[in-house]
VEXKE-130690 format. One record per residue (C-alpha): y, x, z; residue in one letter. Coordinates in steps of 0.25 Angstrom, whole numbers, padded with zeros to 4 digits, always signed. Layout:
BEGIN
YXZA;...
//
This chain:
BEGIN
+0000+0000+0000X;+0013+0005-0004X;+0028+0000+0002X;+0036-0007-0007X;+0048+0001-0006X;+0058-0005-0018X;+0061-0018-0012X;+0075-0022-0014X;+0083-0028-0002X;+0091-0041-0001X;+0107-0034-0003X;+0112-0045+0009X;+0108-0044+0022X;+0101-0056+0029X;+0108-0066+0039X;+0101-0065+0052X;+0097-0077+0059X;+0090-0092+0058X;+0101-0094+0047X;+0093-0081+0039X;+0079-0087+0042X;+0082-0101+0038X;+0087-0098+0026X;+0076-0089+0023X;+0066-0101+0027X;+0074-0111+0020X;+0072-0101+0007X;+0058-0099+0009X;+0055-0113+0008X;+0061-0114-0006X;+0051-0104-0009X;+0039-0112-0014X;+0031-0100-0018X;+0034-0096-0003X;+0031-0108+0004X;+0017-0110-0004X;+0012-0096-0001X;+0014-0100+0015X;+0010-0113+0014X;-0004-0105+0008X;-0003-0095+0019X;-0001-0106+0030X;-0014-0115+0024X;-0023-0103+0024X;-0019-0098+0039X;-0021-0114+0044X;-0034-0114+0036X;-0040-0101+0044X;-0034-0106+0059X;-0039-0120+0056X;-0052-0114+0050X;-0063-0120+0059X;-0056-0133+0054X;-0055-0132+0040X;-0065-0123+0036X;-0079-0130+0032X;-0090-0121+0036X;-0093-0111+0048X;-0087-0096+0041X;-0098-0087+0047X;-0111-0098+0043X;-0117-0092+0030X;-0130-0095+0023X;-0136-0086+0012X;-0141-0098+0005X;-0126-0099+0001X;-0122-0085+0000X;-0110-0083-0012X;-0109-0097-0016X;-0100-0099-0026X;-0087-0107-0024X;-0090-0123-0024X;-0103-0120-0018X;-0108-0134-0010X;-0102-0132+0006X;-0095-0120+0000X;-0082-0121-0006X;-0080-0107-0010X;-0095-0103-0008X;-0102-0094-0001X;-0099-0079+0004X;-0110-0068+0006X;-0114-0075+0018X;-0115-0089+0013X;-0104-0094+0022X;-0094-0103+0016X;-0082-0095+0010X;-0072-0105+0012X;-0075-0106+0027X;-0074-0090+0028X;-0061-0090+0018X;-0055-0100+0031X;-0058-0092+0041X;-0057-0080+0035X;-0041-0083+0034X;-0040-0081+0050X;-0041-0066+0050X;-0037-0063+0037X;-0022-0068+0038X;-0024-0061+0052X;-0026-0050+0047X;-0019-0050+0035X;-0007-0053+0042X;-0005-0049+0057X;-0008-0032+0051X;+0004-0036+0041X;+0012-0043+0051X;+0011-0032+0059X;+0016-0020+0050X;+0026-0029+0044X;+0030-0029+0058X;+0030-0015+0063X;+0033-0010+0046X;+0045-0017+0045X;+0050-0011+0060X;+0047+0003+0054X;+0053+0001+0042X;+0067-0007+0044X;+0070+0004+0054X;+0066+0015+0046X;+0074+0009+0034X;+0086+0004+0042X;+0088+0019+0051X;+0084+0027+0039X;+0086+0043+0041X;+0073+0052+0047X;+0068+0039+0054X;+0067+0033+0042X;+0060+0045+0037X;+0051+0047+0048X;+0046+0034+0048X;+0044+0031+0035X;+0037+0045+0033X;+0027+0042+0044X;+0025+0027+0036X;+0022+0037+0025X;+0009+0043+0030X;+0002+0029+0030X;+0004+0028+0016X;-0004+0042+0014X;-0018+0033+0017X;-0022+0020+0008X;-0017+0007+0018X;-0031+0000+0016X;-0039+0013+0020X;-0028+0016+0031X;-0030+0002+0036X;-0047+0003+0035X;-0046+0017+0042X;-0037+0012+0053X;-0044+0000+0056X;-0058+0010+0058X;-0051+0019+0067X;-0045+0007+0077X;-0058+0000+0076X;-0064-0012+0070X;-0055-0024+0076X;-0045-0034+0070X;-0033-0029+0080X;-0038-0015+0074X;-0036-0021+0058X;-0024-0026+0062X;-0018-0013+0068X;-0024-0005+0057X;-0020-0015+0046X;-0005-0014+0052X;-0005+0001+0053X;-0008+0002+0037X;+0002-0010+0034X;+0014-0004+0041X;+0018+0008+0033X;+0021+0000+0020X;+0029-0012+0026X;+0036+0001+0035X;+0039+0006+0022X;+0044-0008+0015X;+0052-0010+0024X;+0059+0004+0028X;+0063+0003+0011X;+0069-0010+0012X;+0077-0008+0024X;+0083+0004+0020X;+0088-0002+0008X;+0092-0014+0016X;+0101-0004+0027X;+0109+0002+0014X;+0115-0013+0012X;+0130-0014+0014X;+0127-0025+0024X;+0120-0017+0032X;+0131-0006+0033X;+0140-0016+0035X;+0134-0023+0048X;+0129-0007+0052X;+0145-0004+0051X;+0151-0017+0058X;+0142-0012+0070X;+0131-0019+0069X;+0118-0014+0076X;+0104-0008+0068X;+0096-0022+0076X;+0107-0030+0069X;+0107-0026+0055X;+0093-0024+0054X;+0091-0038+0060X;+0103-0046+0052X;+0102-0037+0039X;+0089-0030+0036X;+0078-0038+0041X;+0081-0049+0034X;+0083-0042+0020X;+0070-0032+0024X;+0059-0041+0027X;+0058-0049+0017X;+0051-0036+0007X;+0045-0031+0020X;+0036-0044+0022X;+0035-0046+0007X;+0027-0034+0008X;+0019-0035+0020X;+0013-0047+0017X;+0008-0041+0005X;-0002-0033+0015X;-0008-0044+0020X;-0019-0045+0008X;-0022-0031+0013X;-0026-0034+0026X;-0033-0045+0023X;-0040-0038+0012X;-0044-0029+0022X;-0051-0037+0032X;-0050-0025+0043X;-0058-0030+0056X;-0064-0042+0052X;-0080-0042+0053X;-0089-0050+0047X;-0093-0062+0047X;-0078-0064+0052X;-0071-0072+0038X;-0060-0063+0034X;-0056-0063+0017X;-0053-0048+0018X;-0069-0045+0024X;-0074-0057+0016X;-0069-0053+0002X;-0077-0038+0008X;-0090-0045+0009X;-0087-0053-0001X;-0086-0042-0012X;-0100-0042-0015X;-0101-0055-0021X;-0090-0053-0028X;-0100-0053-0042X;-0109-0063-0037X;-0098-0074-0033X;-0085-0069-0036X;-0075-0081-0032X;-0082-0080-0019X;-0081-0066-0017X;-0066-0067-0020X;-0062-0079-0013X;-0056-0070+0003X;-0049-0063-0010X;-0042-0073-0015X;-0038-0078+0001X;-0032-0065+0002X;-0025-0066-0010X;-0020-0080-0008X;-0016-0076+0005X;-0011-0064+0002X;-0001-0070-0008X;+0004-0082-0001X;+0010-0070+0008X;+0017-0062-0003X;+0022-0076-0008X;+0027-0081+0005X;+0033-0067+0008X;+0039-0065-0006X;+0047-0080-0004X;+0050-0074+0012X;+0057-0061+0005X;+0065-0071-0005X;+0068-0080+0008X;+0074-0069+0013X;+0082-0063+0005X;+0097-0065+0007X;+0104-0066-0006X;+0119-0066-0008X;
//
């Protein structure tokens, strides 16, 4: 994974307060693209809470009389995995720990990245330097084999994946955000309200934040595909799309739509976050 490190800044800065937020909102829901990407996100997460009530069959029960059945299959919507347990059931429940663990890791290098980065951007100078060449020594090792190597050193574990996962993802967001800042700290506004005598807290609170992250969000939520992918700490028989479309591999000849169906979760899923956070970035932006 590679920072995005061309990404052009709003040229005003943004109003602080619930005026800014409402109007960001109030955009946002003129955004149908926007809106029916969460409305996705929304149905798949009440669909994996409410699981035991929607789902139509018991997601560890298999059979090997029904093993690979194709989709349409008689008691099997969406047939039958390598166990025989019904794929629709499993692609239910699977949704509980693969949001989880798709999007807590992001959540929390969005978190700490986008601290590292806006103050690395906005002070600039040898701490700038400093921080971002420490950043710079993650990026010597591939993120997925990082991730893999770290989550075998803390030990198998769901808090461990997570950790792991969040260690791998901080550098790049670190990095998205320290270029967008300090493009955005080099605005006349910011001069301005840095010469009237107003205070680092403030100007990063009123006239950075709301200008940096938008791009910043845009591209963590692009790493949530990743982790789910992954499927770090889950073990079977737990249904999880990253570790089904795994075992799943081997039948991807045999029963192909089958084998490819915790893919296109992760897909849709996927998506429906870029889209939401592509029409949040618009939302945000203030324009003259």
């Amino acid at each position: 994974m590679s920072a995005i490190s061309d990404i052009a800044p709003v040229v005003v800065p943004a109003k602080a307060g619930k005026g800014y937020w409402g109007s960001v909102w109030s955009r946002l829901m003129q955004d149908k693209v926007a809106m029916f990407a969460l409305a996705v996100i929304v149905l798949i997460i009440l669909a994996a809470i409410f699981a035991p009530y929607v789902a139509p069959a018991d997601p560890f029960k298999g059979s090997m009389l029904r093993r690979l059945k194709p989709i349409g299959f008689p008691g099997y919507p969406l047939g039958g995995d390598e166990l025989g347990r019904d794929m629709l059931t499993r692609l239910i429940y699977g949704g509980r720990l693969s949001i989880f663990m798709g999007v807590v890791p992001v959540l929390c290098a969005f978190v700490i990245g986008s601290g590292i980065g806006i103050f690395a951007g906005y002070v600039g100078g040898w701490i700038n330097t400093l921080l971002m060449r420490v950043i710079d020594v993650f990026f010597a090792f591939p993120s997925v084999l990082l991730a893999i190597a770290l989550s075998g050193a803390l030990g198998a574990g769901i808090l461990n994946s997570i950790v792991s996962l969040t260690i791998v993802f901080v550098p790049p967001i670190a990095r998205v955000a320290e270029s967008v800042t300090t493009q955005i700290r080099t605005r006349d506004y910011v001069e301005a309200a840095r010469v009237s005598g107003a205070g680092a807290f403030t100007i990063v609170r009123v006239h950075v934040l709301g200008n940096v992250l938008g791009p910043i969000f845009v591209f963590s939520t692009s790493l949530i595909s990743v982790s789910m992918i992954l499927g770090l700490g889950v073990k079977p028989p737990e249904p999880e799309w990253g570790l089904m479309l795994n075992t799943l591999r081997t039948a991807i000849y045999s029963q192909p739509l089958v084998a490819a169906l915790p893919g296109v979760m992760i897909f849709l899923v996927s998506i429906s976050f870029n889209l939401f956070s592509d029409g949040l970035r618009s939302a945000m932006e203030v324009k003259q």
